[in-house]
N, C-alpha and C positions, 0 to 999 in steps of 0.2 A: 848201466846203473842209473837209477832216476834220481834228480837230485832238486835239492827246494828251486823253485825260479827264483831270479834274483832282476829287480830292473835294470834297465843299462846303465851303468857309469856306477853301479853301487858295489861294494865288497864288502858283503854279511852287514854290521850296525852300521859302515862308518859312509857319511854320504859322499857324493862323491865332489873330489877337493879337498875337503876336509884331512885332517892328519888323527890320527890315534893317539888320545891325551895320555900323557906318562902316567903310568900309576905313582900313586903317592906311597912317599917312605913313611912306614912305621907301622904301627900297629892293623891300620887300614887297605894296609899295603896288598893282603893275600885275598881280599875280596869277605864282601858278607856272610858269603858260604862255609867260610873257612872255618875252622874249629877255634876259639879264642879260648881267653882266659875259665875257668870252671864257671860254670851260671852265664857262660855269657858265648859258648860254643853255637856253629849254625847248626843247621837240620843236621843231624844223627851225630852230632858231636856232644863235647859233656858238658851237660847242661842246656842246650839245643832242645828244639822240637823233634820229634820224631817223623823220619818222613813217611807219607798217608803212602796206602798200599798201592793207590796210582801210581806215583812216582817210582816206586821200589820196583814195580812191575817196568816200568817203562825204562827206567835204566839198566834193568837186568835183559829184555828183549834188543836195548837199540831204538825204540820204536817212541815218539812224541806220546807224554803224557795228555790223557783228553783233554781238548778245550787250547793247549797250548800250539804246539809246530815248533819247527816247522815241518811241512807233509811235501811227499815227493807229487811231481807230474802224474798226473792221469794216464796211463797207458792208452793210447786210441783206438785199443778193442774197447777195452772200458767205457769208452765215449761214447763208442760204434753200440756197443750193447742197452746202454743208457737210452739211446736215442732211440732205438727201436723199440721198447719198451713205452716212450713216452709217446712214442706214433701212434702206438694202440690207444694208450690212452686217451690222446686229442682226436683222433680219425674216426675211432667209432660214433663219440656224440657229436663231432660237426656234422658227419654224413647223416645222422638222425636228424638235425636242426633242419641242414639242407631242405630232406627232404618233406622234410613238417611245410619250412616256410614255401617250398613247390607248390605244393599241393596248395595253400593258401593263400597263394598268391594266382596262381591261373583255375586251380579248380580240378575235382577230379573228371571230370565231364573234357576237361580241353588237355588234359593229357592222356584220358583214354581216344579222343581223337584225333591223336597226333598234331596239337597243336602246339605244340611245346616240345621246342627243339631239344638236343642233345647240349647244343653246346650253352644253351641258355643253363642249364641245370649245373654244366660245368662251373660255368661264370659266378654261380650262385656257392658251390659248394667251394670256390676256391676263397672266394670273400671270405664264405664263414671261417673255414679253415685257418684262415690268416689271424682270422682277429679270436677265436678262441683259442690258437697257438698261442699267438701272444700274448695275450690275460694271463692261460694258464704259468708260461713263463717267469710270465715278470712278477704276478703274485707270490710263486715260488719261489723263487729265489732273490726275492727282496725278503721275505719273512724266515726261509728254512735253508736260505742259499743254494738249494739242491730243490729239483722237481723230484716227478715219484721213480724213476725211473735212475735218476743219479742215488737215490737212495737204497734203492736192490742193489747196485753194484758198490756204493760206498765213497761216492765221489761227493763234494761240496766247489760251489764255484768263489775265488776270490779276486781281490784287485792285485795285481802284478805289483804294483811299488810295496804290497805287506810281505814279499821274500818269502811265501810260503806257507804264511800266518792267514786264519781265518780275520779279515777285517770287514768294518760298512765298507758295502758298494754302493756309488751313488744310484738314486732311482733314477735319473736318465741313463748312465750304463747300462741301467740292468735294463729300462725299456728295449731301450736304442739296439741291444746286443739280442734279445728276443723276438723284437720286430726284424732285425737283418736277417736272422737264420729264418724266419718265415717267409723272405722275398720270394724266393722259388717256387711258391704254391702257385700264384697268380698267375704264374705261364701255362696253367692249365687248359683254360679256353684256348689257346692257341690250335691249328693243326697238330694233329699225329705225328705228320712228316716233321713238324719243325720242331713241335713242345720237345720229343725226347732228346736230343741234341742240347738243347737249349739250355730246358732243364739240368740233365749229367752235370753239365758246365757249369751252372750258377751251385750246385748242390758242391762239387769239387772244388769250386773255389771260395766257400763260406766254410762247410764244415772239413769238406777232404783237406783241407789247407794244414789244419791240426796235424796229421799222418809226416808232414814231411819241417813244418818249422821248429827251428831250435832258434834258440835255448828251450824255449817257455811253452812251445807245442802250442801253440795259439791257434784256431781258426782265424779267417776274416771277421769273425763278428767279436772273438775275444779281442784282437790287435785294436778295433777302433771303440770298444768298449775301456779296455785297458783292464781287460779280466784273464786269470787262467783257469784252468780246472784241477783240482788240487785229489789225490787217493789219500782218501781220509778214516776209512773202514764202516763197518758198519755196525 
């Protein structure tokens, strides 16, 4: 069962050390929701607001009214599927850039004469790849929280100390956490023999990392961001 992440040392509101203040006696006593005196009952008591169909839906499901939480863990297909999604997305027009800036930079004359290595074009496509991953990243989910690809499946990314809740992420998490998931590209120039090994490895220990940590299912790049990925719907 997935359930909201909560940071360490916290239990739901109360932080941690802290004690759970008494409620107070008397009329105050049963909370603002509570139904009071006539004209003065909470939502759907007498004299209360009526609660919006948000709400009624959402209590009647189980399920977080919009905007509110909190939202259970991301499932790491979920993530899996996200991310492949947003690879098409980034892969097709870096390799388009790549190959613009090739040809403009040696010419189509020194690459029809094999003057222009393989691994040089590598080099070139992995730069770009890096840093149009990361733009796309970080604009994304500093404005919609979610890239396009976290949006087909219904995920939003947050900070772990919000228990679940959509909150601001600071803009160097969100860089910081978008540039780390894109370290793995630059091993590209490497050998064949070495890159795929190398690669697997840095790729498994950024994102595969999510598949096996609990509580909060973190990657490497959410733990030192200090972000999770939250199933939010769509």
């Amino acid at each position: 069962m997935n359930v909201p992440p909560y940071p360490p040392g916290h239990a739901g509101d109360v932080p941690p050390g802290a004690h759970r203040p008494p409620r107070p006696a008397g009329p105050d006593a049963a909370g603002p929701d509570a139904a009071g005196p006539a004209g003065t009952g909470g939502p759907g008591g007498p004299g209360g607001p009526r609660p919006d169909a948000a709400h009624t839906a959402a209590a009647a499901s189980g399920a977080p009214a919009a905007g509110e939480g909190p939202y259970p863990l991301a499932p790491w297909t979920s993530r899996a599927l996200a991310r492949l999604v947003d690879l098409v997305v980034v892969g097709l027009p870096a390799l388009l850039v790549a190959l613009v800036l090739s040809l403009a930079v040696v010419g189509l004359r020194a690459v029809g004469a094999g003057g222009y290595r393989g691994d040089h074009f590598a080099s070139l496509l992995a730069v770009v790849f890096f840093v149009v991953h990361t733009g796309y990243e970080t604009v994304s989910v500093a404005l919609w929280r979610q890239t396009l690809g976290k949006r087909v499946v219904g995920l939003k990314v947050a900070p772990v100390a919000a228990a679940g809740r959509l909150a601001p992420i600071p803009a160097g998490a969100v860089t910081a956490r978008a540039a780390l998931y894109g370290l793995p590209v630059l091993l590209l120039p490497l050998p064949g023999w070495l890159w795929w090994p190398v690669f697997l490895a840095a790729l498994v220990c950024i994102g595969g990392m999510a598949y096996w940590d609990r509580p909060n299912r973190q990657g490497l790049h959410d733990r030192i961001a200090g972000t999770v990925v939250l199933k939010v719907g769509r």
